[in-house]
Each structure stands twice: as structure tokens, then as C-alpha cells.
N, C-alpha and C positions, 0 to 999 in steps of 0.2 A: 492481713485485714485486721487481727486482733490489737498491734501496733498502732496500727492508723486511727481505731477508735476511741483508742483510751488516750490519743494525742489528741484527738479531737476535744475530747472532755477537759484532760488538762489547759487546753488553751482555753477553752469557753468556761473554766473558773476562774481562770486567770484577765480574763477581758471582764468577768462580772467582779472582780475585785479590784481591780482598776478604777472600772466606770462607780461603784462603792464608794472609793476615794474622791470623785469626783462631787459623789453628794455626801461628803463630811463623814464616812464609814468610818466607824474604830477599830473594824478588823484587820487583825492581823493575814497573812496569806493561810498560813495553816488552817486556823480560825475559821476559815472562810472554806478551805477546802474542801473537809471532813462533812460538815452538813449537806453540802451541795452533793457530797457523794452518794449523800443517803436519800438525798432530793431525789435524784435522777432513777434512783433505783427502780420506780414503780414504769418504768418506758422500758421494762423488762417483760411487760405484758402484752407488747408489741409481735409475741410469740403466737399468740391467739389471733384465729384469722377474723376480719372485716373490724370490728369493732377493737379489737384490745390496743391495737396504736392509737389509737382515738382518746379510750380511757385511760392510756399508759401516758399518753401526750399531756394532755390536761392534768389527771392526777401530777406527775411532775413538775407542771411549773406552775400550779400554786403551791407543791410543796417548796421549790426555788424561792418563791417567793417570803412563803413562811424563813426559811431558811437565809435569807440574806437578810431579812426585818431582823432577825434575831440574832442572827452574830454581826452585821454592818448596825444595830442600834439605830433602825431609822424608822420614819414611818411606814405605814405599807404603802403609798400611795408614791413614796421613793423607793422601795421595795420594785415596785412594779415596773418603776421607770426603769429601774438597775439591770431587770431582767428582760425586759423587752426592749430595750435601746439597741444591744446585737443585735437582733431579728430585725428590728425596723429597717439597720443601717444594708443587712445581708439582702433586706428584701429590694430597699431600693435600687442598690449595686443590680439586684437581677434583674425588674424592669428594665432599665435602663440598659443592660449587655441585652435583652430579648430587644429591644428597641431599633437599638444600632444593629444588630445581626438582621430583623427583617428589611432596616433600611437600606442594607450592603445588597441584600437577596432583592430589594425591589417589588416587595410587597406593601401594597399601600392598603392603611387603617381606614380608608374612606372610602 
């Protein structure tokens, strides 16, 4: 489990520093690394029940965001795009499989 999460995180700085380069980022990958690490740190309060993944969620990705404005050198409003263009892309991917799996099952939206 410890493997698969910290593979996790690696790939999701690595697609935020990608998508960086896509809006003119000057970071480097390390660069880019090291703050995001410390971004994510406060989704450590996910430990705390009902509320703390809530506060841990949010606290993290505007500290993400602080954190790629300021080693990608861009504005926050590309900031924001940088950070939440994964999620949008993850989310519609899942729509879209919930879509086709009830369509397979034969459950109709109407």
C-alpha cells in the first residue's frame, strides 16, 4: 500500500509539471517536486474523522497551487488551471466509464 501511494504522488507531480510546461512554466522537475511535497502534506489530516479530509483536501490544493505559481512562475489563475486540469480530465474519464457500465447494465437515466 505504502508503494502504491507514494507512486501515486510521484506521478501526480509529474503530470502537474508537464501540464506547467504546457502554460510556459520555468520549472525544473525537482523544482517542482520538493514544494508539491510540502503542498500535500496538510491531506495528512485526513487522519481526523468527518471533517479533517475535508480540511486536509482543501488546505492542499491551495497550498498546490501556491506552490506551482511559485516555482512554475505563472499566474495563479494558470496556477489553478495546472492543478485542476488532472482532476477535471480524471473526473470526466469517470462519468463517462459510470455512463457506459449503467448502459451495459440496462439502466436507464430517464
Amino acid at each position: 500500500m505504502r508503494g502504491t501511494k507514494h507512486q501515486y504522488w510521484r506521478h501526480r507531480r509529474a503530470e502537474l509539471w508537464l501540464i506547467g510546461k504546457l502554460f510556459s512554466g520555468k520549472a525544473e522537475f525537482m523544482q517542482m517536486f520538493r514544494p508539491l511535497g510540502y503542498a500535500y502534506a496538510p491531506s495528512a489530516l485526513s487522519i481526523v474523522p468527518f471533517i479533517g479530509g475535508l480540511v486536509g483536501g482543501i488546505w492542499s490544493l491551495v497550498c498546490a497551487v501556491i506552490a506551482v505559481r511559485e516555482s512554475e512562475e505563472v499566474t495563479t489563475g494558470s496556477a489553478v488551471a495546472i492543478v485542476l486540469i488532472p482532476s477535471a480530465v480524471l473526473l470526466i474519464i469517470a462519468v463517462v466509464f459510470v455512463a457506459a457500465l449503467l448502459t451495459i447494465v440496462g439502466v436507464s437515466t430517464s
